[in-house]
Phi, psi and omega in degrees: 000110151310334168188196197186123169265153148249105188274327142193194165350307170231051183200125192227171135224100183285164175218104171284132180260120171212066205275101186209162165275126169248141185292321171202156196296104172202136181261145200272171187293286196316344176273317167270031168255335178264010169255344165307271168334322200235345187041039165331143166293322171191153197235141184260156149244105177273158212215142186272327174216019186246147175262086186184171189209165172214175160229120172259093202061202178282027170250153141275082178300112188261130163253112202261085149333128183300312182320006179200067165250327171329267173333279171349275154006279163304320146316288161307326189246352162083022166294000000 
């Protein structure tokens, strides 16, 4: 995990960076031991070109192209 936006108290967002074309949605163990542990309603990967998700224990992992993380983002986070 790379970093962790903060909305407040109960509403956290990890974020990974894996700015690659990736084939298909998959997380590495350390992002999924902080998704265990910590169980965010949802979590980003940003991917230079994939578009996909997973649910992981009770997170919702968004795998986000940076070009549309603006948005996502917003999305994701009720902003």
């Amino acid at each position: 995990m790379d970093f962790v936006v903060y909305k407040n108290d109960q509403t956290i967002l990890p974020v990974e960076v894996k700015y690659q074309n990736m084939p298909a949605a998959k997380i590495t163990r350390g992002f999924r031991s902080f998704l265990e542990a910590y169980r965010p309603e949802n979590a980003v990967v940003i991917t230079k070109n994939l578009i996909d998700s997973l649910l992981i224990d009770s997170s919702h992992v968004h795998f986000i192209p940076l070009a549309m993380l603006d948005r996502a983002l917003a999305l994701v986070m009720g902003l």
